[in-house]
C-alpha positions in Angstrom: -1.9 -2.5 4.9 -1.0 1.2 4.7 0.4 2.6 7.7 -2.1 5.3 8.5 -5.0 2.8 7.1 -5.3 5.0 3.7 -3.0 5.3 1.0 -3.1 9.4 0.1 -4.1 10.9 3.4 -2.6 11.2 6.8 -3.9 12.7 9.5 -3.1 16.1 11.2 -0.8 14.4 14.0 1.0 12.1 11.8 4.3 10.8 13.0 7.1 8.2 12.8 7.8 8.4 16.0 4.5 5.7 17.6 5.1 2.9 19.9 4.7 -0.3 18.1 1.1 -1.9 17.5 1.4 -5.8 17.8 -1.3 -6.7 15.7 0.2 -4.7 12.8 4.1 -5.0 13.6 7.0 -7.9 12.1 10.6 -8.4 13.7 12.9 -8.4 11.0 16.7 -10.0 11.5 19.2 -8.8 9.0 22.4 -11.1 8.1 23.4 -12.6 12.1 24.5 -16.1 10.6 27.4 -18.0 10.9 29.4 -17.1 7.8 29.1 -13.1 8.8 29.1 -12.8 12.8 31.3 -15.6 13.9 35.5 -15.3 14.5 37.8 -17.4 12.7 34.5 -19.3 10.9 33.2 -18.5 6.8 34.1 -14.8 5.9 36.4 -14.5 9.0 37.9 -17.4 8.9 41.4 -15.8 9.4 40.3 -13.4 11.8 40.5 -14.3 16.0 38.4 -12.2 18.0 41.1 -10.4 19.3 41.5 -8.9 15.8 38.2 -7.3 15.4 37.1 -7.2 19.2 34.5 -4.5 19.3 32.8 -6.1 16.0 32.2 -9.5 17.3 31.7 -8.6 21.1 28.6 -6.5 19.7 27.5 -9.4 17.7 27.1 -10.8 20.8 25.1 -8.5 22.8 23.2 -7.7 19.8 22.1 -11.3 19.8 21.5 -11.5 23.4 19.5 -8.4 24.0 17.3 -9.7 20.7 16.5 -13.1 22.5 13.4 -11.6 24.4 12.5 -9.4 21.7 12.1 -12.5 19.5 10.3 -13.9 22.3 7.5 -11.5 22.5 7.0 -11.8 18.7 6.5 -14.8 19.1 3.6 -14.5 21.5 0.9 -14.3 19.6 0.0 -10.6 19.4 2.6 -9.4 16.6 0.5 -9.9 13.2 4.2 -10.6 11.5 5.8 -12.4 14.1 10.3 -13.0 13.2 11.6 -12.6 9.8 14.6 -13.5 9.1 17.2 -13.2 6.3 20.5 -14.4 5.5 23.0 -14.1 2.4 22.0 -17.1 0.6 22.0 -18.4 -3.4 18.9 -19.4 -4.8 21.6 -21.4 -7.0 24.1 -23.7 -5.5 26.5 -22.3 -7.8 25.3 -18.4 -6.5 25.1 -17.9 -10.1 22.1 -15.6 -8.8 24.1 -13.2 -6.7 24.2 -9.9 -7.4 27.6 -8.4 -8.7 28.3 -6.2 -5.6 27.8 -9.3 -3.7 30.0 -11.4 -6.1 32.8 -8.3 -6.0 32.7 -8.3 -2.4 33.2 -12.4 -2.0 29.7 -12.4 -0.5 28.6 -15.4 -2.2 26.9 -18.5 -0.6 25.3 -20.7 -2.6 22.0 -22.3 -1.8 22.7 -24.8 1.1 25.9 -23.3 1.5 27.4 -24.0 5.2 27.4 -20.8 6.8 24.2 -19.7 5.7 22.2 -20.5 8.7 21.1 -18.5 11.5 23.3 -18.0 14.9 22.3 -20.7 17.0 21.5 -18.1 20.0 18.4 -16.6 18.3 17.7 -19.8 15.9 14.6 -19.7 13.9 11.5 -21.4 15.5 8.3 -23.4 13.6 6.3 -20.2 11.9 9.4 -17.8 11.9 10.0 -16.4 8.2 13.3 -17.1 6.8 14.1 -15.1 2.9 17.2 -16.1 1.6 18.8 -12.7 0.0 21.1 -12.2 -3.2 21.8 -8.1 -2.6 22.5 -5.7 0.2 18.8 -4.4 0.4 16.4 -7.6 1.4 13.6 -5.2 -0.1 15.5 -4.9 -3.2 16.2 -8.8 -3.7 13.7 -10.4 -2.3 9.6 -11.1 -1.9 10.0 -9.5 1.4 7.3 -6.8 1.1 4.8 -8.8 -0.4 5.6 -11.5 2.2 4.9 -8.4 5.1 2.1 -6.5 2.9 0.0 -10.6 3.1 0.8 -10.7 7.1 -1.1 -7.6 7.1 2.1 -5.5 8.5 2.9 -1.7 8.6 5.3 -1.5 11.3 8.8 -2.7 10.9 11.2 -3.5 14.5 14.4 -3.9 12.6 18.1 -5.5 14.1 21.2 -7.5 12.5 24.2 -6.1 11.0 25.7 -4.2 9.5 24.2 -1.2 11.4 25.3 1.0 8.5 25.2 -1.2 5.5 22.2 -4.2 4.9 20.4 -2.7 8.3 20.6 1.4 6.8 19.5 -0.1 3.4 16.9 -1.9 4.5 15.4 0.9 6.8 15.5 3.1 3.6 13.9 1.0 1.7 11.3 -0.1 4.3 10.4 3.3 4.8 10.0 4.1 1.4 7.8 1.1 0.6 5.1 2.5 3.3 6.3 1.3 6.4 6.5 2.9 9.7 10.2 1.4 10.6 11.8 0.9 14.3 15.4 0.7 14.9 16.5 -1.8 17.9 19.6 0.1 18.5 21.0 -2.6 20.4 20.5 -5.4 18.2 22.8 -3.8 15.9 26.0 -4.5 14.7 29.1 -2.9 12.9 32.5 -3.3 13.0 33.5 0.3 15.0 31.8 2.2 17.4 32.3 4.7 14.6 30.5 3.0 11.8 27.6 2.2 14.1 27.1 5.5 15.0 26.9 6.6 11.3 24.9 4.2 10.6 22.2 5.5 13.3 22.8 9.0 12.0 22.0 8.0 8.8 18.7 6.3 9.4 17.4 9.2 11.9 15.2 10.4 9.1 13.8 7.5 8.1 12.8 5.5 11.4 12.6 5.8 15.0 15.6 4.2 17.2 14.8 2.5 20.7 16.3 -0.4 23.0 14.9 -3.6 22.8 13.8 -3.1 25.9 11.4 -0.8 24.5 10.5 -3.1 21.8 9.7 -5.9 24.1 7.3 -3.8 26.1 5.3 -2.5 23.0 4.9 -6.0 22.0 3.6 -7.1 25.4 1.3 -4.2 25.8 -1.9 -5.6 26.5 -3.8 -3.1 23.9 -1.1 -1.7 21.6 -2.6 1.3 20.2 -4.7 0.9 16.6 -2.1 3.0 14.3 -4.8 3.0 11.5 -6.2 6.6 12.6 -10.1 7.7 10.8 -9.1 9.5 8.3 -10.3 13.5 8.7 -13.6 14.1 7.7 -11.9 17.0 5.8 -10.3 14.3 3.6 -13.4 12.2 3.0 -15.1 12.3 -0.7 -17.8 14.6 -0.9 -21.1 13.0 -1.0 -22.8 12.2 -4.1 -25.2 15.3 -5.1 -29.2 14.4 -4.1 -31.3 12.7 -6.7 -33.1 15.0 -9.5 -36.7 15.5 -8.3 -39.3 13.5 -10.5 -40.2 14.5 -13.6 -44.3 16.0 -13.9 -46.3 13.4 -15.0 -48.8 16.2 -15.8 -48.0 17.4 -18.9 -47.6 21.2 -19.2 -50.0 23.2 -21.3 -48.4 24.8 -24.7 -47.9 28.5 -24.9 -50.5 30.4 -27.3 -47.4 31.0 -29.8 -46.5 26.9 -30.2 -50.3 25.9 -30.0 -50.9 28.7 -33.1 -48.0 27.1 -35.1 -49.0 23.7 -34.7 -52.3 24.7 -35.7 -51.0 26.9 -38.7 -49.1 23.5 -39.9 -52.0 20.6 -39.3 -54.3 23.1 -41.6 -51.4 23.1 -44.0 -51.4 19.7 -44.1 -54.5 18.4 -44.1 -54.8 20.8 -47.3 -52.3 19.0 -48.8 -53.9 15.8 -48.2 -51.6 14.2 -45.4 -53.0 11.4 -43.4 -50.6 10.4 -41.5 -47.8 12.1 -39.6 -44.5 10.9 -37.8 -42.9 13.1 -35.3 -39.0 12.2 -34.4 -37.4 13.9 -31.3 -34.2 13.2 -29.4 -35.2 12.7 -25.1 -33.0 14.3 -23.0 -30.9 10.8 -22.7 -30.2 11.1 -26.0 -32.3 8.3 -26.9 -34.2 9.0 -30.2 -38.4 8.4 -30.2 -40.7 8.2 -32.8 -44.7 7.9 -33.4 -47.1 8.3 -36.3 -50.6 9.9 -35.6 -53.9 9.9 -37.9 -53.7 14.1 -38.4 -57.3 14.8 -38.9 -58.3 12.7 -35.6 -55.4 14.8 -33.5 -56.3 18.4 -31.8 -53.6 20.5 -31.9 -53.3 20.8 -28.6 -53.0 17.5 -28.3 -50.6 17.4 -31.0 -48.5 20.1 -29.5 -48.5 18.2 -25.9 -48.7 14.4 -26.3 -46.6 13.2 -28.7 -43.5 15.6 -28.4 -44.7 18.1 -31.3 -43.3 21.0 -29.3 -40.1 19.6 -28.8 -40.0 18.4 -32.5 -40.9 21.9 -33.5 -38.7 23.9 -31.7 -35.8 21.5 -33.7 -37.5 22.9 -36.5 -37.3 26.5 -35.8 -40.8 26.9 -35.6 -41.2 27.2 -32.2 
């Protein structure tokens, strides 16, 4: 599931920058769960909102303009539908965590309370949900392959935070292959300031648009096929045409190779040969063989039917 539809070319008007195509496009969700977005609740648990005010009233238009984005995901058309993932143990101890998330006290064990999804933009029946150990979901988790089976090459990403797990995972996503879409305002830092370095960071590396935008490109009722013909210019050459038939007639011996031939069957037959094997190597490098009765053969026979020309000209003779 290669972005352009082949691996090593792309075509003259290659570009990040294409509306999504449903067929070939996932939602992904990155870390809005209780533990992370909520005031005094799991990693906040001391904080009110009136202590981090921008960070948690963005959470929450974050999560509201991604409610109809999920919902057209969800309709049908988009090949990947929602993927979500949270901070989450595959050990109930989080023996598993990595060590930046065990130096940073972002450890949840598996089950752990806190773990789950906000309740505004809950997980439905066939949304994904990958539990992550690390800041990059592609770096610890199956997440690509889980994409690369859904038949995915466009990635709408959202969640927080817009200049940590979201940047990381945009990087990473584009680097893996994937054409990657920013929903500007489903992200979510703590400051107007480290939002907008976290957009200025991913610039290179994805497209940003509303979720406005995002929810028409889903709902479009032909997204555009972002699997392009590769060039002719870039196609293999064709195979060269077939060799022509070899002559079944056999070709007639020059005067010098019929005179040898019939210098060395007198020679021969004066020293009392009867019989005579000629060797020769084909031209597949297979080698062939046959014994004559030397006083029955002509020697033009013997120099055009069983390969004596060939077998002399090994000799020198020829």
């Amino acid at each position: 599931a290669h972005a352009f539809g082949h691996p090593h070319t792309l075509p003259p008007s290659a570009t990040r920058d294409l509306p999504l195509s449903a067929a070939h496009s996932a939602v992904l969700v990155i870390d809005f769960q209780r533990h992370l977005s909520l005031p005094l609740s799991g990693l906040h648990a001391a904080t009110p909102r009136s202590a981090l005010p921008y960070f948690f009233d963005r959470v929450d238009a974050a999560t509201a303009a991604l409610q109809p984005v999920l919902a057209a995901a969800r309709g049908g058309a988009c090949g990947g539908g929602v993927v979500y993932t949270v901070i989450e143990a595959l050990r109930a101890d989080g023996r598993d965590s990595s060590l930046d998330y065990k130096l940073s006290g972002l450890v949840l064990g598996k089950g752990a309370e806190g773990a789950e999804v906000l309740p505004a933009i809950a997980p439905m029946e066939n949304d994904v949900v990958i539990p992550k150990t690390a800041c990059s979901v592609f770096n610890a988790t199956n997440l690509e392959y889980v994409l690369r089976n859904m038949g995915v090459r466009q990635v709408a990403l959202a969640g927080q935070l817009t200049e940590q797990c979201v940047q990381s995972a945009v990087r990473d996503a584009a680097d893996r292959g994937f054409l990657v879409t920013v929903i500007e305002d489903a992200c979510a830092a703590r400051s107007e300031e480290a939002h907008a370095r976290g957009l200025e960071g991913m610039r290179g590396f994805a497209r940003i648009v509303s979720a406005d935008q995002v929810v028409r490109e889903l709902l479009a009722e032909s997204a555009p096929e972002q699997a392009p013909v590769i060039p002719s210019a870039t196609l293999p050459s064709p195979p060269p045409p077939p060799l022509p038939p070899r002559p079944t007639t056999p070709r007639s011996p020059s005067h010098e190779v019929l005179a040898a031939v019939t210098a060395v069957r007198a020679v021969l037959l004066a020293g009392g040969t009867r019989l005579l094997r000629i060797t020769v190597v084909d031209p597949s490098g297979q080698t062939r063989s046959k014994a004559i009765v030397l006083k029955d053969a002509a020697p033009a026979a013997l120099a055009r039917g069983v390969g004596m020309t060939a077998g002399m000209a090994g000799l020198g003779i020829a």
